[in-house]
Each structure stands twice: as C-alpha cells, then as structure tokens.
N, C-alpha and C positions, 0 to 999 in steps of 0.2 A: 452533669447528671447526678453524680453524687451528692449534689450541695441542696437536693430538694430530698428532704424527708419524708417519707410515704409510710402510711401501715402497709401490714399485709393486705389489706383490698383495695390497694392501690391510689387512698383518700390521701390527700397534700395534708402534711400536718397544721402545716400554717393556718392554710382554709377552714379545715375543720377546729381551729384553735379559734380562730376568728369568731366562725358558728355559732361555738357553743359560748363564746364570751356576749355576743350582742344576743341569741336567743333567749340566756339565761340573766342578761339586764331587763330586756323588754318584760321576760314571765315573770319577774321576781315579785311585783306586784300583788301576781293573782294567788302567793301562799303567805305575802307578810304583808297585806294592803288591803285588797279590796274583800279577802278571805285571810284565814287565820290557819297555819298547819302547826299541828301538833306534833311534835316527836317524841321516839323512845328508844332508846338503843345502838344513838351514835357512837357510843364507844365501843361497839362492835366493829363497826367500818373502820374505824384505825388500826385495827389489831389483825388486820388480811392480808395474806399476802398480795405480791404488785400482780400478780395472775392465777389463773388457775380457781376463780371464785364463780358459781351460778346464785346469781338471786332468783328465787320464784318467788309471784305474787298473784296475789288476784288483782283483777283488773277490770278498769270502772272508764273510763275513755280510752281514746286512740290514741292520746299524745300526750295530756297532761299528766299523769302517772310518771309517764316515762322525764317529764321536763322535771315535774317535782325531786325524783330521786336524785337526776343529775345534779338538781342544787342540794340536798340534804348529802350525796356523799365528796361531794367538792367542798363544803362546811366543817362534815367531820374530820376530814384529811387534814384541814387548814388548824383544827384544835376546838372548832366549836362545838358544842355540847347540846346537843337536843334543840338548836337553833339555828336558820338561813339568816342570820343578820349581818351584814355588812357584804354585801354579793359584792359590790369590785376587789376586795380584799380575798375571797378567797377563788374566784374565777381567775384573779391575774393570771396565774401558771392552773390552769383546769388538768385533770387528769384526763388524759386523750386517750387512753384504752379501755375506755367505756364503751360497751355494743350491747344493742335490745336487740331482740328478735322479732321481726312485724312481717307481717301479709306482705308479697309481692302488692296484690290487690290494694290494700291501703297505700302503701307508702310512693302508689303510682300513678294516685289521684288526684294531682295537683302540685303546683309549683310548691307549695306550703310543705306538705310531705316530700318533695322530691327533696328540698332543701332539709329538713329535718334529717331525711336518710341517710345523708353524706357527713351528720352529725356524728353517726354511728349505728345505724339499721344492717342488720343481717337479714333480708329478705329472704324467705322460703313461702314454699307456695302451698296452700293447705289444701289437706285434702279430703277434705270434709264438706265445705262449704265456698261456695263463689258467688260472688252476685245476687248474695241474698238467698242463693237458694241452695238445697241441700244436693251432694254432690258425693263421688266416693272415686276418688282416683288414687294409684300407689304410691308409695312415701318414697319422694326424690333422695339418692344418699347423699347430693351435692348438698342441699342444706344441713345434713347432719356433719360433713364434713367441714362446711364454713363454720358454726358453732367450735366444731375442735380448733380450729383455726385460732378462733377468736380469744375461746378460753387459752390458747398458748400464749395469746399475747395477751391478754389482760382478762376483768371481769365481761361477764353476760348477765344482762337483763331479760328473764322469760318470762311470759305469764301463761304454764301451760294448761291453762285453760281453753285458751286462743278464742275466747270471747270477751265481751265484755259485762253479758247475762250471770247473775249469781248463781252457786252453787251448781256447775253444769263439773262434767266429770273431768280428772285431770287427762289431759292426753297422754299415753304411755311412751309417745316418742320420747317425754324430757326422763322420763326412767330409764329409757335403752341410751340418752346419752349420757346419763349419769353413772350409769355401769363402765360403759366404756371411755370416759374421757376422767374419770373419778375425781372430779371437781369437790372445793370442799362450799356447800351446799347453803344459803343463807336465806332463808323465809321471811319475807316480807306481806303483812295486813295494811292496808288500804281502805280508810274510809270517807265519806264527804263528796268525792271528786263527780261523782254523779250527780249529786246533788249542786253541784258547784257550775259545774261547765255543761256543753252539750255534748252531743255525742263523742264526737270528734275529740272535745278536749281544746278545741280552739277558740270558742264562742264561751263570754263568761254571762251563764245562765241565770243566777242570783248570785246575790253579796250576802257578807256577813255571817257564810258558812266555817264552821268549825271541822275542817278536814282533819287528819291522823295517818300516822304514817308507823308504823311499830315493827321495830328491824329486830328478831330474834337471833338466838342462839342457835350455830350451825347445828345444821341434822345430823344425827349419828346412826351411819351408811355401813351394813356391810357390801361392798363394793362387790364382793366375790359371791356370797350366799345369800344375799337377799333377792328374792323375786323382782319383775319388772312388776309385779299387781303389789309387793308390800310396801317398794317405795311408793307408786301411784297414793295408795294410802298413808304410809307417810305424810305425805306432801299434803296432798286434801286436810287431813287436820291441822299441819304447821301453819298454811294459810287462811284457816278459818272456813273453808269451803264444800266440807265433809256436809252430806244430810242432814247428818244429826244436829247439824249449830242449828238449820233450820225451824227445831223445836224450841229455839233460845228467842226467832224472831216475832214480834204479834203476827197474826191473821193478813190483819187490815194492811201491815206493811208491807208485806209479800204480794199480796193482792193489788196495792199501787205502782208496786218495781213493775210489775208484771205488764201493766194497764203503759204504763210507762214505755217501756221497750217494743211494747206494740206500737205505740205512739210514732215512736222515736225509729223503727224501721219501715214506717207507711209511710214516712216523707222522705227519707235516705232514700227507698228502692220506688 
C-alpha cells in the first residue's frame, strides 16, 4: 500500500505524472507551433515557495489557459526564461502539485475533461450558473475546504471570474479564501487564447495567433484588515478585468467579443 503514492485526492502520482507529460507533449504545439506565446515574468515562478501559492487570472477557454500555464511554469522551474522550448526536458520530472479550480459541470463533460481533471482539477460546483442558464444556489464549504487542501500541498490555479466572458465581476469566494487560507497571491493576464482556440480550449480555431501570458508580482494582502470587497478590487485590477480597462478597449472590439460569445453559447447549449 505504501509503495503507491497518492496526493491528498487520492490521484496516483504515477498516473497523473504520466498525464501531464503526454498532455503537455501532444499541446506543446498549439503555444510554440502552430501559435506563438509570449511571456513575462517567469522569474517569478522560481522564486515561490513549493506551497501555499493562488494564481488568479482571467480566463479565455476551458482548458487551454490552464494547459498553457502548466507548460510555462514547468519551464520556469526547469531555469527557462520567458520560454516553453524544449518540453521533454522540462516535463521529465513535472511538478505534480499543480491544481486549477473548474465547474463540477465542465470537467464532467466528457472523457477529454474527465482525463484532464485527474491532471489536477478541484471541482466545485458554481453557484450562479448551470447549463447555461442563470441559477442561484448556496456556496458548498466542501469546495472551499478542498482549495485549503490543495493550497497545503502545493500551488492553485483560479480564474475567479468563473467565466470565460471579459470583464464580468470577480467572485468574492476567492477573497473569503484568501483571508482565510493567506496564500501568497500571484496575478496572472491572459491574452490571444480566444482568439486561438474555441471555446473549450480543445479545437484549434486559427493559426498564427500571437497569445501572451504576463505573470505579475505577488499582491500585497492585508490578510487581517483588508475587506473581502477591497481584495475583490484588488484582484479585478491585477488581472486586467476592472471596468475601467474597458475604456482602454475600441468600440468595435467589444462589440465582436460580444457577437462572439453569443455565437459561441447558441451552439454549446
């Protein structure tokens, strides 16, 4: 019994070692091939402790976000510098205490997400929206307890947005976990992956897009006196997702994101 290694959610290390080495051969492609990602700030990720880290970002698909960062911070651990080049070299030994946070509802849509999840998914169930349609049920503690979990053992991936629509407001659960589990905090921008892939993040949309990845400097949290509404704000600005950028965006753009996402949930639902 002892000779099999498990995280704490009980994933085989082996398995998910496996995982994430053939997922992150097969994607490697779609950020230094058939797409170009740009980075900034990998020498942040070196300098983090082995736990106790939240990335928050905005979020543009369902997967591909999340596949991108595993390869940019499995790169910068390895010593590379604002670059995924050489993926068998630094996936050999991946860092397995990687966990995102995703929809029970996604990540149980299929064999593709079901496999993905065992990567490292902390399912919680939102409670806002399901099926497309708008919803309002009470916030499970069991999910805010697996995140402490998670963050005990290693970093979390959120995007507490919990959409993939711009500028929608941040959810205040990741500020009541960030009070209580006092994570130290790293903001992540995002951009391209929309333009790149389709919804999902599985299907590669067009070529030749110039994506972006830009890893900030950790947030500075008062843990004890700061409101759960000042980190919300906070955060909204670290990631670029505050109203106000929206006066930085043209008209016309906005107005095709828009056209867009209506598109893009007439054929999903």
């Amino acid at each position: 019994m002892g000779l099999i290694r498990r995280n704490p959610f009980g994933h085989i290390l082996f398995i998910k070692n496996l995982l994430i080495k053939t997922m992150g051969v097969i994607s490697h492609r779609r950020y230094r091939g058939f797409n170009s990602l740009q980075i900034e700030g990998s020498e942040i990720i070196r300098n983090l402790p082995e736990t106790g880290v939240l990335f928050v970002s905005n979020h543009q698909t369902y997967f591909a976000d999340v596949a991108a960062m595993l390869h940019v911070f499995n790169a910068s651990l390895k010593g590379r510098k604002d670059t995924i080049k050489g993926v068998f070299r630094y996936l050999a030994r991946p860092k397995l205490n990687i966990y995102f946070v995703a929809a029970k509802e996604t990540m149980s849509s299929g064999i593709i997400p079901r496999i993905f999840a065992y990567a490292g998914a902390i399912t919680v169930q939102r409670t806002w929206r399901e099926a497309g349609k708008d919803i309002q049920r009470p916030v499970n503690p069991t999910d805010s307890d697996q995140i402490g979990v998670a963050l005990n053992d290693g970093w979390v991936i959120t995007f507490p947005q919990g959409t993939t629509k711009p500028f929608r407001p941040i959810r205040k659960g990741t500020a009541h976990i960030i009070k209580e589990y006092k994570p130290i905090v790293i903001p992540i921008v995002i951009d391209g992956f929309r333009r790149s892939f389709d919804k999902k993040g599985l299907l590669i949309k067009k070529r030749g897009i110039l994506q972006s990845m830009v890893i900030k400097e950790p947030l500075k949290i008062d843990y004890e006196n700061e409101s759960v509404d000042e980190i919300v704000e906070k955060i909204s600005y670290a990631i670029e997702q505050h109203t106000s950028f929206m006066q930085l965006i043209p008209k016309e753009i906005l107005e095709a994101e828009k056209k867009l996402d209506e598109l893009r949930n007439f054929w999903e639902y």
